[in-house]
PyMOL commands that place a pseudoatom at each C-alpha (Angstrom):
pseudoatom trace, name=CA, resn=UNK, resi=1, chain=A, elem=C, hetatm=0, pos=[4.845, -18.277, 3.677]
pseudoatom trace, name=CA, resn=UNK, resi=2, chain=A, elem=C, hetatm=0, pos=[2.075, -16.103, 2.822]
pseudoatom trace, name=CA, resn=UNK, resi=3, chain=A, elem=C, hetatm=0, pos=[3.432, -12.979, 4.344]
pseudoatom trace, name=CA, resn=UNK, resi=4, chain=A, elem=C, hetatm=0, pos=[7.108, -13.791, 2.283]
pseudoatom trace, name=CA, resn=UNK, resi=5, chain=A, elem=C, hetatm=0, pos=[5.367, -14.099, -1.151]
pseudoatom trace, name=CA, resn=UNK, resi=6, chain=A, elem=C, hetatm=0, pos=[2.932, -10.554, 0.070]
pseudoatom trace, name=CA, resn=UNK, resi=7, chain=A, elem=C, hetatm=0, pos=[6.390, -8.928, 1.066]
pseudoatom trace, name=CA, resn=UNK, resi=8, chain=A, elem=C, hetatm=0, pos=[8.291, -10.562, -1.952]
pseudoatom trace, name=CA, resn=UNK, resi=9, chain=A, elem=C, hetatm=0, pos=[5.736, -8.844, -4.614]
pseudoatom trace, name=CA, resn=UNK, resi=10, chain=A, elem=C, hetatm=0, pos=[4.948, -5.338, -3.049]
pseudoatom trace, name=CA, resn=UNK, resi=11, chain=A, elem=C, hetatm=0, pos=[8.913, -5.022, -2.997]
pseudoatom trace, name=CA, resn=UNK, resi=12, chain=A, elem=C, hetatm=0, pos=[8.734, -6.368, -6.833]
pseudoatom trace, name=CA, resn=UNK, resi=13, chain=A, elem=C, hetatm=0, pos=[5.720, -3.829, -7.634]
pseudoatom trace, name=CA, resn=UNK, resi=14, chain=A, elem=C, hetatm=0, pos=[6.325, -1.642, -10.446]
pseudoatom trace, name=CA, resn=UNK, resi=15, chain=A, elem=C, hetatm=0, pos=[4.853, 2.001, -10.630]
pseudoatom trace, name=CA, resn=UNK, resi=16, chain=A, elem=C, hetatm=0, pos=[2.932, 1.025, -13.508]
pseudoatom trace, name=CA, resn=UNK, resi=17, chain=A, elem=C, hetatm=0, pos=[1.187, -1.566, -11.920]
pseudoatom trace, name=CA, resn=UNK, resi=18, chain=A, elem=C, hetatm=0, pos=[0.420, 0.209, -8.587]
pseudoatom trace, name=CA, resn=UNK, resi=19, chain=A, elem=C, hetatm=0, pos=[-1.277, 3.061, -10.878]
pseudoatom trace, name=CA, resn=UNK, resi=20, chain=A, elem=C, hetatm=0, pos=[-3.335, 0.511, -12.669]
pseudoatom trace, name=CA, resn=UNK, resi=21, chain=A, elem=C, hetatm=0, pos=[-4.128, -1.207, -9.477]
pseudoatom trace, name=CA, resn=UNK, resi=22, chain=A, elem=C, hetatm=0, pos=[-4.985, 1.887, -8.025]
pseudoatom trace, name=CA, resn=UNK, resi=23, chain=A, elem=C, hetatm=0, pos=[-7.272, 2.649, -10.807]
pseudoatom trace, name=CA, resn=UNK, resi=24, chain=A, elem=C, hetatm=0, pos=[-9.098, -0.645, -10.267]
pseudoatom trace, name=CA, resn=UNK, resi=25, chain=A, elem=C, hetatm=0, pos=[-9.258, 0.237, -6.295]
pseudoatom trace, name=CA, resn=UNK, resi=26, chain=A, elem=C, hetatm=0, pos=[-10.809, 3.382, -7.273]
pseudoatom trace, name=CA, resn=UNK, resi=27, chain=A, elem=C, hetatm=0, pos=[-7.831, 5.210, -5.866]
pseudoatom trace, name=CA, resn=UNK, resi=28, chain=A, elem=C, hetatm=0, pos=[-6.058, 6.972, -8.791]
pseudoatom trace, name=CA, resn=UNK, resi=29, chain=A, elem=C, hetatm=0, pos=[-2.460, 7.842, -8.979]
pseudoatom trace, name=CA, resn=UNK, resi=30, chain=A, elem=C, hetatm=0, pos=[-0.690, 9.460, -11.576]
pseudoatom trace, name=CA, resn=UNK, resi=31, chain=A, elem=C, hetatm=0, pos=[3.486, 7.563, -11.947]
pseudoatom trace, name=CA, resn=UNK, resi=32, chain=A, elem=C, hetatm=0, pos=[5.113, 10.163, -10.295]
pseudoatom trace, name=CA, resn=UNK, resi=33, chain=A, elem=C, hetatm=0, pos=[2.652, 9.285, -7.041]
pseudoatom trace, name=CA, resn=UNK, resi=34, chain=A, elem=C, hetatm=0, pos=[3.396, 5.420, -7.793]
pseudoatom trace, name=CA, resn=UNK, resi=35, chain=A, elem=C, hetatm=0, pos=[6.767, 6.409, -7.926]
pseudoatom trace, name=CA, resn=UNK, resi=36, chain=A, elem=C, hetatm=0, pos=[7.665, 8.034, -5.034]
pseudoatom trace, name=CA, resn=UNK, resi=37, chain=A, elem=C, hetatm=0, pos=[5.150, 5.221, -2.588]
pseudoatom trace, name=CA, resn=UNK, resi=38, chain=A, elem=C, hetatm=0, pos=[7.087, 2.411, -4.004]
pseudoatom trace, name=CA, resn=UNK, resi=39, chain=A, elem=C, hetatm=0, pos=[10.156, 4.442, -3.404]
pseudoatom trace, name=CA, resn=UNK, resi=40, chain=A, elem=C, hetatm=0, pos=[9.321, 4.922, 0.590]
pseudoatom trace, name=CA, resn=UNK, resi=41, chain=A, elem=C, hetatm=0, pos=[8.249, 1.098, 0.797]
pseudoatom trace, name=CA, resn=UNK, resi=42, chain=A, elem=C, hetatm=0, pos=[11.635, 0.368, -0.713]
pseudoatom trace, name=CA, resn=UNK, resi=43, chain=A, elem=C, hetatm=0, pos=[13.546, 2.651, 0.948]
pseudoatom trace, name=CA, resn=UNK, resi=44, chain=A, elem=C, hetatm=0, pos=[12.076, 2.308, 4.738]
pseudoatom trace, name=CA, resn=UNK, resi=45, chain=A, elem=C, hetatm=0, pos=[11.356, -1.758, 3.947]
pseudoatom trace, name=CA, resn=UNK, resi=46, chain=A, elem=C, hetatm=0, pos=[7.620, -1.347, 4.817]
pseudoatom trace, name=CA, resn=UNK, resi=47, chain=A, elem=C, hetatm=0, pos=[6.307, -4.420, 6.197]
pseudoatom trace, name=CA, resn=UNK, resi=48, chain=A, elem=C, hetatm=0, pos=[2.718, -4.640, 5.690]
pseudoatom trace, name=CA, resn=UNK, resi=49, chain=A, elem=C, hetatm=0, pos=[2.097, -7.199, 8.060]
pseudoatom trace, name=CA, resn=UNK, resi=50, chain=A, elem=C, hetatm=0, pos=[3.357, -4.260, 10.940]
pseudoatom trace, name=CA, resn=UNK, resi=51, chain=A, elem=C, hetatm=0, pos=[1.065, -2.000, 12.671]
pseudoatom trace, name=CA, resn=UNK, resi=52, chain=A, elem=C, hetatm=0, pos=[3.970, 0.458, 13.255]
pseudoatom trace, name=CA, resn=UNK, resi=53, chain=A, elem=C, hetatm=0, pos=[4.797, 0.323, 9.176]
pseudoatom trace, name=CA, resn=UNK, resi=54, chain=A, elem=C, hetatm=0, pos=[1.396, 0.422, 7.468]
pseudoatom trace, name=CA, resn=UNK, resi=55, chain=A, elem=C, hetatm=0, pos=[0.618, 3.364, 10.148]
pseudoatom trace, name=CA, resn=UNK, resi=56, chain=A, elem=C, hetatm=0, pos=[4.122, 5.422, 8.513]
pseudoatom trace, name=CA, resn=UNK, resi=57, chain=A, elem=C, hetatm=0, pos=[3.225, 4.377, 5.225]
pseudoatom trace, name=CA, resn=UNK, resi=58, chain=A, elem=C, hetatm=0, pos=[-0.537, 5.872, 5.813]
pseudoatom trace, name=CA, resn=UNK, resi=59, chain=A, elem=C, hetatm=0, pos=[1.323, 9.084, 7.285]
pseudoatom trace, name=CA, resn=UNK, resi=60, chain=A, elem=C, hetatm=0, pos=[3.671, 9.257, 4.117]
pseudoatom trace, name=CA, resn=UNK, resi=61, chain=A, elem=C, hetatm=0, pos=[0.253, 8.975, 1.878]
pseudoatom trace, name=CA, resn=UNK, resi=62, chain=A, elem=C, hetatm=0, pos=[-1.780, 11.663, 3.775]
pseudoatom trace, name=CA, resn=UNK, resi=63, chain=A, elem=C, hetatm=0, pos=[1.684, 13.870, 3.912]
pseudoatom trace, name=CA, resn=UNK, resi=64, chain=A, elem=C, hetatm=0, pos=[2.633, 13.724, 0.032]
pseudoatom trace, name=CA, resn=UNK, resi=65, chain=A, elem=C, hetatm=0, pos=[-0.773, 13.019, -1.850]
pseudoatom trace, name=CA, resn=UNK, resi=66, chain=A, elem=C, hetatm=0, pos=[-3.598, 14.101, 0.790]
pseudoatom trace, name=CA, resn=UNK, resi=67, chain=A, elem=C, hetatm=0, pos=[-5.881, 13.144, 3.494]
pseudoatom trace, name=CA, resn=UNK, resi=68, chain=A, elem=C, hetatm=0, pos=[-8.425, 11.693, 0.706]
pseudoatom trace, name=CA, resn=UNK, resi=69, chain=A, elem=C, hetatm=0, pos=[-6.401, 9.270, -0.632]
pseudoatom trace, name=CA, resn=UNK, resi=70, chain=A, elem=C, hetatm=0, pos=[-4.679, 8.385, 2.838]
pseudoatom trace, name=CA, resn=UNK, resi=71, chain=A, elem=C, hetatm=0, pos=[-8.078, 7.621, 4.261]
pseudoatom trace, name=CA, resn=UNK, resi=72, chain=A, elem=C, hetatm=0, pos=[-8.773, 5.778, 0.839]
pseudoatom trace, name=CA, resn=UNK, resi=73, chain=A, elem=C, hetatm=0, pos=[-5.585, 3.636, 0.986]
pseudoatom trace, name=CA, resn=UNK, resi=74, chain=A, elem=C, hetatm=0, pos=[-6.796, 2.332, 4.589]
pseudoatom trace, name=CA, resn=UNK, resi=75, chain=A, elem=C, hetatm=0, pos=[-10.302, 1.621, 3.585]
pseudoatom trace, name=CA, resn=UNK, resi=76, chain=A, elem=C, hetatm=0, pos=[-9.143, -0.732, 0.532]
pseudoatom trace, name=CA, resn=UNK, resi=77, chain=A, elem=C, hetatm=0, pos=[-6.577, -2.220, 2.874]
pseudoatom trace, name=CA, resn=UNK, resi=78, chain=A, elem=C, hetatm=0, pos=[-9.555, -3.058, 5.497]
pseudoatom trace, name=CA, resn=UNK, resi=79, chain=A, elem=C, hetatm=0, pos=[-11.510, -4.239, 2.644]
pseudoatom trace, name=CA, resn=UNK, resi=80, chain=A, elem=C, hetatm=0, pos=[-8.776, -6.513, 1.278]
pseudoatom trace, name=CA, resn=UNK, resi=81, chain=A, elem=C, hetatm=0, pos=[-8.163, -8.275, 4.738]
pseudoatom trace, name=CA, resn=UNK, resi=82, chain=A, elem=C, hetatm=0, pos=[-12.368, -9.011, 5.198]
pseudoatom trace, name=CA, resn=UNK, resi=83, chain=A, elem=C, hetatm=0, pos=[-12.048, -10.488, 1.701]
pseudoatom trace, name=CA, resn=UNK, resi=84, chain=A, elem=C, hetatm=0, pos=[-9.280, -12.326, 1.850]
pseudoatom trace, name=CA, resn=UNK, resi=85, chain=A, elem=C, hetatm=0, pos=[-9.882, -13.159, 6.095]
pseudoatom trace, name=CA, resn=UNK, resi=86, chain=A, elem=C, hetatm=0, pos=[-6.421, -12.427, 6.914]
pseudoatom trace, name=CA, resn=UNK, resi=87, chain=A, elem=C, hetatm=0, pos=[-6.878, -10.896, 10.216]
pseudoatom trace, name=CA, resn=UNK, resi=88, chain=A, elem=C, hetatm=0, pos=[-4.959, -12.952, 11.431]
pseudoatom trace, name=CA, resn=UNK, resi=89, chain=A, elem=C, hetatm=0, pos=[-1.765, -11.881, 9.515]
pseudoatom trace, name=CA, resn=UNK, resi=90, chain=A, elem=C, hetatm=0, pos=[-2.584, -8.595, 10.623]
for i in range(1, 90): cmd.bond("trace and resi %d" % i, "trace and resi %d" % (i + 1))
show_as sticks, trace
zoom trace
C-alpha cells in the first residue's frame, strides 16, 4: 500500500512542487528542470521502488542537469530511506 500511495503522488507531482521540494532538499531546480524530470518519470513510468528505474532516472539527471545534482538526487534519496527505514521497500 505504501509503495501505491509513493507511486500514486510522484506521478501526481507538479513542477512547482518538485522545485520547492528541491529547494528544501538543498537541490535547486529552476521549472523548466522540474519540468522535463516529471516529464521522463511520466513518460518512462519510473518506479521508484526499482533498482533498474531509479538507476535511468539518476542517468537522465546526470545527462540533462549534471553530475552535481545527479550525485545530489541519490544522496537525498539514501537519506530519505535511513529516515523513513524503508529499506525494505527498496
Amino acid at each position: 500500500m505504501i509503495k501505491e500511495l509513493v507511486r500514486r503522488r510522484l506521478h501526481q507531482a507538479t513542477p512547482s512542487e518538485v522545485v520547492q521540494y528541491g529547494h528544501e532538499y538543498g537541490i535547486p531546480l529552476t521549472m523548466e528542470e522540474a519540468s522535463a524530470l516529471l516529464n521522463f518519470i511520466k513518460n518512462e513510468k519510473v518506479d521508484p521502488f526499482s533498482q533498474k528505474d531509479r538507476l535511468k532516472t539518476l542517468q537522465y539527471i546526470e545527462l540533462q542537469f549534471g553530475k552535481d545534482k545527479a550525485h545530489d538526487a541519490e544522496k537525498l534519496l539514501n537519506q530519505l530511506v535511513d529516515q523513513f527505514n524503508i529499506h525494505h521497500l527498496m
